[in-house]
DONULUM-408173 format. One record per residue (C-alpha): residue in one letter; chain; x, y, z. Coordinates in Angstrom, 2 decimals. Example, Ala and Ser with C-alpha at 12.3 -4.5 7.8 and 13.67 -1.06 7.14 Angstrom:
# DONULUM-408173
[A, A, [12.30, -4.50, 7.80]];
[S, A, [13.67, -1.06, 7.14]];
***
This chain:
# DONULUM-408173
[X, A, [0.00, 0.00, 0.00]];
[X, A, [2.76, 2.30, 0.83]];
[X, A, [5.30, 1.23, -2.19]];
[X, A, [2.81, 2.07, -5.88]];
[X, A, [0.36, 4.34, -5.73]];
[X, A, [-3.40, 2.82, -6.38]];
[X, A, [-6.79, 2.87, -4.08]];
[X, A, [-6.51, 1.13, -1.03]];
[X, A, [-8.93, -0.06, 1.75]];
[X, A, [-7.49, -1.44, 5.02]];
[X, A, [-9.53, -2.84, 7.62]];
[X, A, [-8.59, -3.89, 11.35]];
[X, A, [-11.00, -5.10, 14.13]];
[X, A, [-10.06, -2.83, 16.55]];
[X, A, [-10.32, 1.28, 16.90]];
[X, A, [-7.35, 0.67, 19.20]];
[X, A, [-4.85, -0.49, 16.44]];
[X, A, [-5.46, 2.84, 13.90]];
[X, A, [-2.86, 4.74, 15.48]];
[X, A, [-0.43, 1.88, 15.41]];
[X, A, [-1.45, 1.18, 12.01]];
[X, A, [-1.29, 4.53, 10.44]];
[X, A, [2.00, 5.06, 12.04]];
[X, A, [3.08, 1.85, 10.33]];
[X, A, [1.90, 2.97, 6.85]];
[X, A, [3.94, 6.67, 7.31]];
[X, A, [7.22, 4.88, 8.33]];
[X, A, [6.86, 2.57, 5.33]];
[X, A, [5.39, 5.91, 2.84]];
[X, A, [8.69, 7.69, 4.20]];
[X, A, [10.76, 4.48, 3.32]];
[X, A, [9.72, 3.87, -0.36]];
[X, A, [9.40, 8.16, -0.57]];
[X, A, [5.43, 8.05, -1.70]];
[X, A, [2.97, 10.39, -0.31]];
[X, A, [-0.31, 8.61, -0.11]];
[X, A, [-3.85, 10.41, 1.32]];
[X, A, [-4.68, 8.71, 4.35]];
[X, A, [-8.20, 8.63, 5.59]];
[X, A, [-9.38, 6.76, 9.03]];
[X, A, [-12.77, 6.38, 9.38]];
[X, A, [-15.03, 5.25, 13.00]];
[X, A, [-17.16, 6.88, 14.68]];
[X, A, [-14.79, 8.41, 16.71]];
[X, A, [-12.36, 9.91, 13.84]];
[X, A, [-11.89, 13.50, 13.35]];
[X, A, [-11.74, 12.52, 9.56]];
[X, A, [-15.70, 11.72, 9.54]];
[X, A, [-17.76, 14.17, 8.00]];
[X, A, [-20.25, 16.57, 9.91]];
[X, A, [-23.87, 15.07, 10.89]];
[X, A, [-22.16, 11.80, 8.27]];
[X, A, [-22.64, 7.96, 9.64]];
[X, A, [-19.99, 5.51, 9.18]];
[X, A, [-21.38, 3.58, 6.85]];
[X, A, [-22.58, 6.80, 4.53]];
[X, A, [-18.98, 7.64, 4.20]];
[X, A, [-17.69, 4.77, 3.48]];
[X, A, [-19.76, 4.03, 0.87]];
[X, A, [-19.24, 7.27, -0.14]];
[X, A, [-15.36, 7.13, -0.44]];
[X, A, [-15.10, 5.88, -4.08]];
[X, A, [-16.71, 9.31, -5.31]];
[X, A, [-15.22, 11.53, -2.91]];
[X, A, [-11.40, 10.31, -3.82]];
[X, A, [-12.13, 9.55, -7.30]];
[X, A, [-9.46, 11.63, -8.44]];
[X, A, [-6.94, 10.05, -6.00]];
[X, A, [-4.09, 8.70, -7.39]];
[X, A, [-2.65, 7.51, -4.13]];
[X, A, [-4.88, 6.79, -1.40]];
[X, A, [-5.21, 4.43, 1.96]];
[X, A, [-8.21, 4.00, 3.81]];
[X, A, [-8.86, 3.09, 6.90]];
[X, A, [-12.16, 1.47, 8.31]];
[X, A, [-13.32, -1.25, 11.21]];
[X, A, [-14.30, -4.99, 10.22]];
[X, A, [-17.67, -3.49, 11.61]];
[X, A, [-17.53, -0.72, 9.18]];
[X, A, [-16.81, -2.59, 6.13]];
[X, A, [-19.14, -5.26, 7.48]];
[X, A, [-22.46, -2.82, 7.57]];
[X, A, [-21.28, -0.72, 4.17]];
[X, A, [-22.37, -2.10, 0.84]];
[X, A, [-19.04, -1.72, -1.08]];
[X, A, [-19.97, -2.22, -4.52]];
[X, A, [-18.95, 1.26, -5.46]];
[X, A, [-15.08, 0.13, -4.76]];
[X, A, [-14.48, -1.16, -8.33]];
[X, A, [-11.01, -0.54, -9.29]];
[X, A, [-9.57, -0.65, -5.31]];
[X, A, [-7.88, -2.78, -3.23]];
[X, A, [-8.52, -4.47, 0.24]];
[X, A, [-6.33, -5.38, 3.11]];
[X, A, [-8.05, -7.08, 5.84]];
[X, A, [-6.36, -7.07, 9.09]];
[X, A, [-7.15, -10.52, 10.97]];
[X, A, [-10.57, -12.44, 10.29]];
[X, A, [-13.40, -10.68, 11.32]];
[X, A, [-16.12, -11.11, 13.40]];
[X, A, [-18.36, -12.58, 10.53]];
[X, A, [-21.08, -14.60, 11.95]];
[X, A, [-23.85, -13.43, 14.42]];
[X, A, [-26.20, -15.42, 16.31]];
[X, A, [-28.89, -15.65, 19.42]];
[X, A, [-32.06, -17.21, 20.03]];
[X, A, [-34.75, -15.61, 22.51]];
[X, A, [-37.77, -15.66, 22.94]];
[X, A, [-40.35, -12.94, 21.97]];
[X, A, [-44.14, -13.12, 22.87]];
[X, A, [-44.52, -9.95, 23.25]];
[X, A, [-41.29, -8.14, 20.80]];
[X, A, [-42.76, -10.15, 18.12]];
[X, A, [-45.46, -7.57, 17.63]];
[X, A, [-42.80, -5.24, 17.32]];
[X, A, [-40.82, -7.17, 14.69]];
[X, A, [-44.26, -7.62, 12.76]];
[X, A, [-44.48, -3.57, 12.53]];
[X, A, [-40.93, -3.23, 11.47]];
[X, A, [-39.87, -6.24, 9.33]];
[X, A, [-41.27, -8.40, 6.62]];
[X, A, [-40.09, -11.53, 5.90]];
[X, A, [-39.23, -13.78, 2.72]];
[X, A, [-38.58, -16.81, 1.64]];
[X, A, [-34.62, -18.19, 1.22]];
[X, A, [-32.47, -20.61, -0.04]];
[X, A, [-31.92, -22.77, 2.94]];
[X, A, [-34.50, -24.51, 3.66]];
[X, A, [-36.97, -23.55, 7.06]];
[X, A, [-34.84, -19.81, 7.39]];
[X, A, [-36.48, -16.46, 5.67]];
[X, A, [-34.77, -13.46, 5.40]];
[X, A, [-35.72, -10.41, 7.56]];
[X, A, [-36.24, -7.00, 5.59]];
[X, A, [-36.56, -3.79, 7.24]];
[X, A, [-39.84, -2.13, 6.25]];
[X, A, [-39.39, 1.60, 4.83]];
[X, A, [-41.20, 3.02, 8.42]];
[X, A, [-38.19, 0.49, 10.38]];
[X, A, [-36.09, 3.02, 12.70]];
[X, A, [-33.02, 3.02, 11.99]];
[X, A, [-29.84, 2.02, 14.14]];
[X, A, [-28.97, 5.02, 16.21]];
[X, A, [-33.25, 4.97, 17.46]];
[X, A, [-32.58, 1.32, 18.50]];
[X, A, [-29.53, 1.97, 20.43]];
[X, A, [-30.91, 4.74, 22.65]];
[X, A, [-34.18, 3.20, 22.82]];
[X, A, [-34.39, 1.83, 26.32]];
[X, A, [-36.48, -1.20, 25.70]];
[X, A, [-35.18, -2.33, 22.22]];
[X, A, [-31.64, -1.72, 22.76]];
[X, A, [-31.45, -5.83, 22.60]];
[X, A, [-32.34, -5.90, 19.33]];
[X, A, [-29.78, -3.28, 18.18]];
[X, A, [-27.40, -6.01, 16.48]];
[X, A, [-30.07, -8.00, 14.76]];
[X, A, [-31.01, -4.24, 13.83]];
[X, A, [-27.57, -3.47, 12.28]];
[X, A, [-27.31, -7.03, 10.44]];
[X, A, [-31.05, -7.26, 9.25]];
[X, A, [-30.13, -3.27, 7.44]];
[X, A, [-26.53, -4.61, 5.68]];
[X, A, [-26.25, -6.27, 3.02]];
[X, A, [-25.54, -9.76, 4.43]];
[X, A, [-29.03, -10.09, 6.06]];
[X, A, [-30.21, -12.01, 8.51]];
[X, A, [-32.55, -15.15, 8.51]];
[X, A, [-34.87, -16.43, 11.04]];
[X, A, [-36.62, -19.58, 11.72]];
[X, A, [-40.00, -18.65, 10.92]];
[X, A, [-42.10, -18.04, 7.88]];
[X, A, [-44.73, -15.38, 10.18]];
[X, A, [-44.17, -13.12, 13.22]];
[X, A, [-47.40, -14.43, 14.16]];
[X, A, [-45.86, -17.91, 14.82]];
[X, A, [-43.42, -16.40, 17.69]];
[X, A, [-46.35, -13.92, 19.01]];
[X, A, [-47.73, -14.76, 22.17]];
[X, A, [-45.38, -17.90, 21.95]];
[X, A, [-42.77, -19.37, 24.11]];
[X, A, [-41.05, -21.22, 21.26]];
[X, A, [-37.47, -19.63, 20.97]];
[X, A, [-37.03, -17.50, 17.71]];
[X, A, [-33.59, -18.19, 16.49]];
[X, A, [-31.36, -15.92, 14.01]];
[X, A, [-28.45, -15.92, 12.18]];
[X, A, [-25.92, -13.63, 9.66]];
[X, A, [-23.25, -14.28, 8.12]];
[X, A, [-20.84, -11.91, 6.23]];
[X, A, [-19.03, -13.53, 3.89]];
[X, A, [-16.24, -11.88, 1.39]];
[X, A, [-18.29, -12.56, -1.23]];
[X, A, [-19.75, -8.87, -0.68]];
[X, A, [-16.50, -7.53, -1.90]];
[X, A, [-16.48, -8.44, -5.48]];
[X, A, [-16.06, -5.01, -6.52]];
[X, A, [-12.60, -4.90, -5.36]];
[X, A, [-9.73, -5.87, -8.09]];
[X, A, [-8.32, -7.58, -5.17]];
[X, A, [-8.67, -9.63, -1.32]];
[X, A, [-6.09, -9.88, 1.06]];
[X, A, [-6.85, -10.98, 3.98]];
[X, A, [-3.85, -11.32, 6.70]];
[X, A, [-4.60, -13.91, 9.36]];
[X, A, [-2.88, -17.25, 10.28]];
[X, A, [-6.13, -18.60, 11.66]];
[X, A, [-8.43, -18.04, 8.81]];
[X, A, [-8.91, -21.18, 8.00]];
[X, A, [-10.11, -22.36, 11.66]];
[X, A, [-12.61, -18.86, 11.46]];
[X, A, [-16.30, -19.25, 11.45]];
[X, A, [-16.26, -16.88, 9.09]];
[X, A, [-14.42, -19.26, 6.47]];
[X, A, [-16.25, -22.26, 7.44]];
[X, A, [-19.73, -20.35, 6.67]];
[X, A, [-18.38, -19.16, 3.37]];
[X, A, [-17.12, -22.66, 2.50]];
[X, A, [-21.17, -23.76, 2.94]];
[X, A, [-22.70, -20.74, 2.43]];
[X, A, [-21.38, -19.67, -1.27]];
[X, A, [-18.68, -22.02, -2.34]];
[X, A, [-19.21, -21.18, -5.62]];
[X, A, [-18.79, -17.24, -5.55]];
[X, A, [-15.63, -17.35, -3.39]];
[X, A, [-12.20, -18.65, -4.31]];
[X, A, [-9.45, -18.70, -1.62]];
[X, A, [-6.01, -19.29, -2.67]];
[X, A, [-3.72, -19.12, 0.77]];
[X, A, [-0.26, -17.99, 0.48]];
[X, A, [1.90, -18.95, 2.96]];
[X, A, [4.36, -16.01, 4.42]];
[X, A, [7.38, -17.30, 5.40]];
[X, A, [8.64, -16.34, 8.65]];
[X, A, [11.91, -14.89, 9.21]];
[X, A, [14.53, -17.35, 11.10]];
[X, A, [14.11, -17.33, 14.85]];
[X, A, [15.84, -18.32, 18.05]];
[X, A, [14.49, -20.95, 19.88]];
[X, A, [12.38, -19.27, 23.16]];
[X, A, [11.60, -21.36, 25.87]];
[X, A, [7.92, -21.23, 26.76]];
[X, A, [6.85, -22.32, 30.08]];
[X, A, [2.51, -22.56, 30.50]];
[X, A, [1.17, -22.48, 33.74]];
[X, A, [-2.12, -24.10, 34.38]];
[X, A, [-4.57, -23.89, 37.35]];
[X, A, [-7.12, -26.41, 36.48]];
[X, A, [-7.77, -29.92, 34.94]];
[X, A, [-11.35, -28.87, 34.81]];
[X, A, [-13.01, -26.96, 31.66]];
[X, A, [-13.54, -23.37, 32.55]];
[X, A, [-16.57, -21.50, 31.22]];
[X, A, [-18.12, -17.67, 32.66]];
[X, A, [-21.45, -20.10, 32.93]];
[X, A, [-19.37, -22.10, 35.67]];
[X, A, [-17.36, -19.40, 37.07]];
[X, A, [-20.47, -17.47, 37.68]];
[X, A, [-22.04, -20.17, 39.57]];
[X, A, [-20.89, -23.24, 41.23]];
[X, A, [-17.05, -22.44, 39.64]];
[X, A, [-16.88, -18.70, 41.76]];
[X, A, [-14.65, -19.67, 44.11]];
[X, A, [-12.59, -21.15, 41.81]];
[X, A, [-11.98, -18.01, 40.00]];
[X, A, [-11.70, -16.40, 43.58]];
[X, A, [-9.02, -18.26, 43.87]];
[X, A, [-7.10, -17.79, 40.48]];
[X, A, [-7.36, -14.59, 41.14]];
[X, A, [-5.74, -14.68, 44.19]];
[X, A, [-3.21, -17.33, 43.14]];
[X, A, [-2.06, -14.48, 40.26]];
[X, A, [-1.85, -11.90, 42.67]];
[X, A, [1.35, -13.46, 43.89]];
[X, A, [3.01, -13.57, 40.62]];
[X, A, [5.02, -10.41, 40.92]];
[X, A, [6.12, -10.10, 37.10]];
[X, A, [2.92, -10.64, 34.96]];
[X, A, [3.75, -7.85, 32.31]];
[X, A, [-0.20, -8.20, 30.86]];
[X, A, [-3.14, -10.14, 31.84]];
[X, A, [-6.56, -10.14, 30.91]];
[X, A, [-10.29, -11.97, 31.89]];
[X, A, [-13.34, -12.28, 30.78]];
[X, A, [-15.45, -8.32, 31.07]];
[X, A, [-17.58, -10.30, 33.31]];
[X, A, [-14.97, -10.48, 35.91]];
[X, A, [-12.46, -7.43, 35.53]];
[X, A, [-13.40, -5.90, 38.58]];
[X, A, [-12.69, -9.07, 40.76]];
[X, A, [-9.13, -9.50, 39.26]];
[X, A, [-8.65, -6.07, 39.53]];
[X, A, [-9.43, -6.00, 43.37]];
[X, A, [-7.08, -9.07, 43.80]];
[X, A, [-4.17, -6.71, 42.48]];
[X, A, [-2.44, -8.44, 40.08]];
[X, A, [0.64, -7.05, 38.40]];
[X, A, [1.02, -5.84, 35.18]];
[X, A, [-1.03, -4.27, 32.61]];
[X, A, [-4.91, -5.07, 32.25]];
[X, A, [-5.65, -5.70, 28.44]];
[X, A, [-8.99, -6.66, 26.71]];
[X, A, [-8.56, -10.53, 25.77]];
[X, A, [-8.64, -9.83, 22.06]];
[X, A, [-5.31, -8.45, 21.32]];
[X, A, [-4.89, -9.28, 17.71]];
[X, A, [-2.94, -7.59, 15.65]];
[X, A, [-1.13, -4.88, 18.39]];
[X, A, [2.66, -4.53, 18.43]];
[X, A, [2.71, -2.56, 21.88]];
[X, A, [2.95, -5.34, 24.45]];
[X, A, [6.26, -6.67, 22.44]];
[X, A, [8.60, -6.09, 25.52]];
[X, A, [6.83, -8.21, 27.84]];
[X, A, [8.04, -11.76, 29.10]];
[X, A, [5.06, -12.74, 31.00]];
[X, A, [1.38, -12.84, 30.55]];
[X, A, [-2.14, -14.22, 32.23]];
[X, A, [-5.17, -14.92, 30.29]];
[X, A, [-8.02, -16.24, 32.62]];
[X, A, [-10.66, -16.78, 29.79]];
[X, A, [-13.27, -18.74, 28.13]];
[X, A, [-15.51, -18.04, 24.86]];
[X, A, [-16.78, -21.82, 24.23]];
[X, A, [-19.77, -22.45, 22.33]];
[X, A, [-22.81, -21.10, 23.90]];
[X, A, [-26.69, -21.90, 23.37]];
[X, A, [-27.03, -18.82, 20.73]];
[X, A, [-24.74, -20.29, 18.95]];
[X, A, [-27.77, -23.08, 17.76]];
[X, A, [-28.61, -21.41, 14.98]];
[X, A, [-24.87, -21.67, 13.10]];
[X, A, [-24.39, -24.89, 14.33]];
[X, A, [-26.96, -26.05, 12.72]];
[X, A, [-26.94, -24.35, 8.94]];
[X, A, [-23.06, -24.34, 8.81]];
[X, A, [-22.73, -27.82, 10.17]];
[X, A, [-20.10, -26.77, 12.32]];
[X, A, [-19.66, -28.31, 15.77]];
[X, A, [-18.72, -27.16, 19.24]];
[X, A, [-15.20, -27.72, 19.15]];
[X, A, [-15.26, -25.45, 15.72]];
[X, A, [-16.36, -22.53, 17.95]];
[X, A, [-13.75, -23.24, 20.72]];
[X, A, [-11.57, -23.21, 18.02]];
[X, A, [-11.97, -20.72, 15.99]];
[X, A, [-12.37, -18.49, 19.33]];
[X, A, [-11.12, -19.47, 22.69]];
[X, A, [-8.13, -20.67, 21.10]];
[X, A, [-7.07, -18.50, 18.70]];
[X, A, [-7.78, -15.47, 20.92]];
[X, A, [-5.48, -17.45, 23.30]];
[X, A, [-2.50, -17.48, 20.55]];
[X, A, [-2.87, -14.11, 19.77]];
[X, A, [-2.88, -13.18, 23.00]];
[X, A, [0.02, -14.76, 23.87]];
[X, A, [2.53, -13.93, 20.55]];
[X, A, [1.83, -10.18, 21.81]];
[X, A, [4.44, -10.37, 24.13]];
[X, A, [8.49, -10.77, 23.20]];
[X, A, [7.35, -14.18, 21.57]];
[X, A, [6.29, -11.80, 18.77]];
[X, A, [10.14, -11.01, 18.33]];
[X, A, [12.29, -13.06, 16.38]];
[X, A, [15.28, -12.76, 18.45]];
[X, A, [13.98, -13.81, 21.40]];
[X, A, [15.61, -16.61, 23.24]];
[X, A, [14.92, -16.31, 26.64]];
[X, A, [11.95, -18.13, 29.09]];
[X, A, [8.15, -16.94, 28.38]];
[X, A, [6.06, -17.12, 30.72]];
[X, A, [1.84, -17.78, 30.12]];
[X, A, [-0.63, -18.65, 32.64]];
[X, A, [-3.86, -19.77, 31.56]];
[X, A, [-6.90, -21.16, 33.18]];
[X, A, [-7.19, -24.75, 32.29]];
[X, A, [-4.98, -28.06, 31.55]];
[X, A, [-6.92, -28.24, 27.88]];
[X, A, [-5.64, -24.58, 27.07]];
[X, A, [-2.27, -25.39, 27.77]];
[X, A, [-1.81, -28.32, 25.53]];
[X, A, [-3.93, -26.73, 22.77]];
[X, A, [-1.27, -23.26, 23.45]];
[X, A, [1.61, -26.35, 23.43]];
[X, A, [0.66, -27.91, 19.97]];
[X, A, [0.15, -24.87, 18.19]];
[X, A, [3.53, -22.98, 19.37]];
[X, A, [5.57, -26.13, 18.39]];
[X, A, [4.19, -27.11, 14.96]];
[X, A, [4.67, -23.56, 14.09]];
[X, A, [8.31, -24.06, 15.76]];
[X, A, [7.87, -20.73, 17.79]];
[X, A, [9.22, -22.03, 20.59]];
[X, A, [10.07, -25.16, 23.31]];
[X, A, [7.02, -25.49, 25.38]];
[X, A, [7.15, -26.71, 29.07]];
[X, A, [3.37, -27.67, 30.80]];
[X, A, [3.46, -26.94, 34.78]];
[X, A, [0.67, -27.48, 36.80]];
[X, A, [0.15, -25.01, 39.29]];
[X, A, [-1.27, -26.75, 42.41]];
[X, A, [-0.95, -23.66, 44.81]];
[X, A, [-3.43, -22.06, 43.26]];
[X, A, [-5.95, -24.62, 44.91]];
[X, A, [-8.24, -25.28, 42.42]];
[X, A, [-5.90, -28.27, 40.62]];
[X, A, [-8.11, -30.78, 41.05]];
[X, A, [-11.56, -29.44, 41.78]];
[X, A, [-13.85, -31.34, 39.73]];
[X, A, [-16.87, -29.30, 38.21]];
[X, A, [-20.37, -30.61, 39.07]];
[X, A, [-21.90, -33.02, 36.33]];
[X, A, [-25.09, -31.61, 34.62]];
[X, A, [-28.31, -32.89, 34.10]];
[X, A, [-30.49, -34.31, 37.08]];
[X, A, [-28.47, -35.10, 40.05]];
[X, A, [-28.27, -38.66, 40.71]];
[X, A, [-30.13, -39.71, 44.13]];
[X, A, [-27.99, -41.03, 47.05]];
[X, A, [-28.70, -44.44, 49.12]];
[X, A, [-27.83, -45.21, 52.03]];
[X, A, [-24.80, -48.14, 52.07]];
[X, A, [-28.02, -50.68, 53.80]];
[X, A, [-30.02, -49.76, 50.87]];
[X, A, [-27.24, -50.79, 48.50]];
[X, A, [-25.96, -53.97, 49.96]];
[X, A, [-29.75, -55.22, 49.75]];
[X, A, [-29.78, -54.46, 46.29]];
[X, A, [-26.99, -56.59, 45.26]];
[X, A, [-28.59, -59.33, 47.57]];
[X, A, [-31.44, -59.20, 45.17]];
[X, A, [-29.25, -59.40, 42.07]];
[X, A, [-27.69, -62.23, 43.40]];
[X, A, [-30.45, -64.17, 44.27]];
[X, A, [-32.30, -63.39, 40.89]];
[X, A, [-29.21, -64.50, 39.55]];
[X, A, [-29.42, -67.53, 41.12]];
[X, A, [-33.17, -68.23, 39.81]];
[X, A, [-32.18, -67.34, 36.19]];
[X, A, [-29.58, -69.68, 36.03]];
[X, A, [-32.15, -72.60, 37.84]];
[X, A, [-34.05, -72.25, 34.73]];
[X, A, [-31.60, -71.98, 32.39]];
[X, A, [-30.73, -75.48, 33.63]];
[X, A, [-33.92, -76.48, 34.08]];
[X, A, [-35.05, -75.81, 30.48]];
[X, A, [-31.75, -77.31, 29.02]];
[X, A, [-32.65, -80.87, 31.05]];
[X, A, [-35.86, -80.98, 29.51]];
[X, A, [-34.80, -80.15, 25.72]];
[X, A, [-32.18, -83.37, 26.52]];
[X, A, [-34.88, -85.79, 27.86]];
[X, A, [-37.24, -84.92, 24.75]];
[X, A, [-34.61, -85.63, 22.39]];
[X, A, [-33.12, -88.56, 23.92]];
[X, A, [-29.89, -87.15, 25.00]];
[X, A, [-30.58, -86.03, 28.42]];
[X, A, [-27.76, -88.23, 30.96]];
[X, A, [-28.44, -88.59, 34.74]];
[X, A, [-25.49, -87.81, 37.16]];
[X, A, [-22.94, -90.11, 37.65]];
[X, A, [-20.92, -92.84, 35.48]];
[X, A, [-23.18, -93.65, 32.21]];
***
């Protein structure tokens, strides 16, 4: 983007990572001796027009820079998400990580559904039992949902149902869901296939492949969307030693931790507070504040740290975490045909890598001792596998039993099985014994009389 002059759109997920990125572009502009226009644009950019959405001016951008020879800009996954981009022939697109491509939720609506019968209509689609929701011309739009205090819920269906992706439901009437108790489940997914004006698609991101986004594309629209991965060879590195740090052999999840599992976080919490050199750590929003109060060292980061270049000096980092697969996540299950360990995946893991290669694991040169802890026993060894086939670095697993939560084993769901008293089951082993006993009396007794009617039946003793 910085080398030949041409039209350029670069997306990132994060507003955080615009500074870091533009910086990046100037150093490399400076470097080849080009002078391209940058433009960043989120709703917090002094770039954005007066009284102008997001999405207005980015669709705009192709008329407003026509006569750019050399321009760069910059917009969200969310932004380029929302924008319908067909005015972009001629450009170019660098996308920075995968996005956030596939939404989700089911909920019920008894009484919302008279809403969504006022605001949406809804038509038929190519997979089979889903119709597509579109906004009526009297639908508000998306700032009216946001600050409206009782539909505020709805305000990412909202945003999805008004791109161009859509979104789909699981029924053919509102009035099947009004009054009703029967979940309504919904699903979008964004898929590059909306950016086929662009001469061409990069997207940066060693974990595309395990995204949801990919996988939804791959069954979604095979046929409009060919991927052709180029592998970028990493420079030669020194051999770090990485040393992971586990505080559980259960599965973690903010379900458990916010019930039965709360002392167990208590207690991570407290384990981490005595770990005097964590350079950056990071939980679950959910449960800032009680890590926080614990006082653990270091910086507090968001868990998704993709991308960022700033935590590069560090040698030690905590990421108490979990983003499994969750009951709104039905609905993609089921069209996609992913399954649950797809969504672990293509989250809880990968935000776990990219987590940790933020620190001086991101530097080539390093050869010293890394230090990660992480929640669970299952992390760790998914963390191990995926830093040594990508031969990143020697990886050493140490369970950490001070911590006090080692061995804790997580309650079993479903119905909890009733208890008997040790009389109770000593009796009932009496009475499989003895029935036993009676089976096996007429086993024999049936087998003597098939003998005697054929003739072959012996009495005991010599014949």
């Amino acid at each position: 983007m910085a080398a030949t002059s041409g039209r350029y759109v670069f997306a990132t997920s994060r507003i955080a990572l615009f500074e870091e990125r533009v910086r990046d572009l100037r150093q490399q502009a400076e470097h080849y001796q080009t002078n391209p226009t940058i433009r960043v644009l989120h709703h917090q950019s002094s770039d954005l027009s007066i009284n102008a959405s997001v999405v207005s001016e980015i669709e705009d951008a192709p008329r407003i820079y026509k006569d750019q020879e050399h321009i760069v800009l910059f917009i969200t996954h969310e932004g380029m998400m929302a924008a319908d981009l067909d005015g972009f022939v001629g450009w170019h697109i660098y996308i920075d990580e995968s996005p956030a491509a596939v939404s989700s939720a089911a909920f019920k609506v008894p009484a919302t559904a008279t809403y969504l019968d006022a605001a949406y209509d809804l038509e038929p689609s190519s997979k089979k039992g889903w119709f597509k929701v579109v906004p009526k011309p009297s639908a508000p739009d998306k700032s009216a949902i946001i600050n409206d205090e009782f539909l505020s819920g709805l305000a990412t269906f909202h945003k999805r149902a008004r791109s161009s992706q859509g979104v789909f439901v699981n029924v053919s009437s509102w009035t099947n869901v009004i009054g009703s108790h029967k979940p309504l489940q919904w699903w979008s997914a964004w898929t590059p296939a909306e950016l086929g004006a662009f001469a061409s698609v990069t997207i940066a991101g060693s974990g595309y492949r395990h995204s949801i986004g990919y996988k939804a594309t791959q069954t979604w629209c095979p046929d409009q969307v060919d991927f052709v991965f180029e592998e970028v060879k990493s420079p030669a590195r020194a051999r770090a030693k990485v040393r992971v740090h586990f505080l559980a052999r259960h599965r973690g999840s903010t379900t458990f931790w916010k019930g039965a599992g709360r002392a167990c976080l208590v207690k991570a919490a407290r384990y981490l507070a005595t770990i005097p050199n964590i350079g950056y750590w990071a939980t679950n929003t959910d449960f800032e504040l009680s890590f926080e109060a614990a006082g653990l060292s270091g910086e507090r980061v968001s868990p998704r740290q993709e991308g960022t270049n700033t935590l590069i000096h560090h040698t030690c980092c905590a990421l108490i975490y979990s983003s499994k697969a969750v009951p709104s996540d039905g609905p993609i299950l089921e069209v996609f045909g992913l399954k649950k360990s797809d969504i672990e995946r293509a989250r809880e893991v990968e935000d776990i890598v990219q987590f940790v290669l933020r620190g001086a694991l991101r530097r080539p040169d390093f050869d010293g001792t890394y230090e990660v802890y992480l929640y669970e026993e299952h992390q760790a060894n998914m963390l191990k596998t995926y830093l040594e086939q990508e031969g990143i670095a020697d990886v050493e697993l140490v369970a950490v039993d001070e911590a006090g939560i080692l061995d804790v084993q997580r309650p079993k769901s479903g119905r909890p099985r009733i208890q008997l008293d040790e009389s109770s089951k000593a009796e009932r082993v009496e009475r499989r014994r003895e029935s036993d006993k009676r089976r096996k009396r007429r086993e024999r007794a049936a087998e003597k009389q098939r003998r005697q009617k054929n003739g072959t039946y012996r009495g005991r003793g010599r014949p």
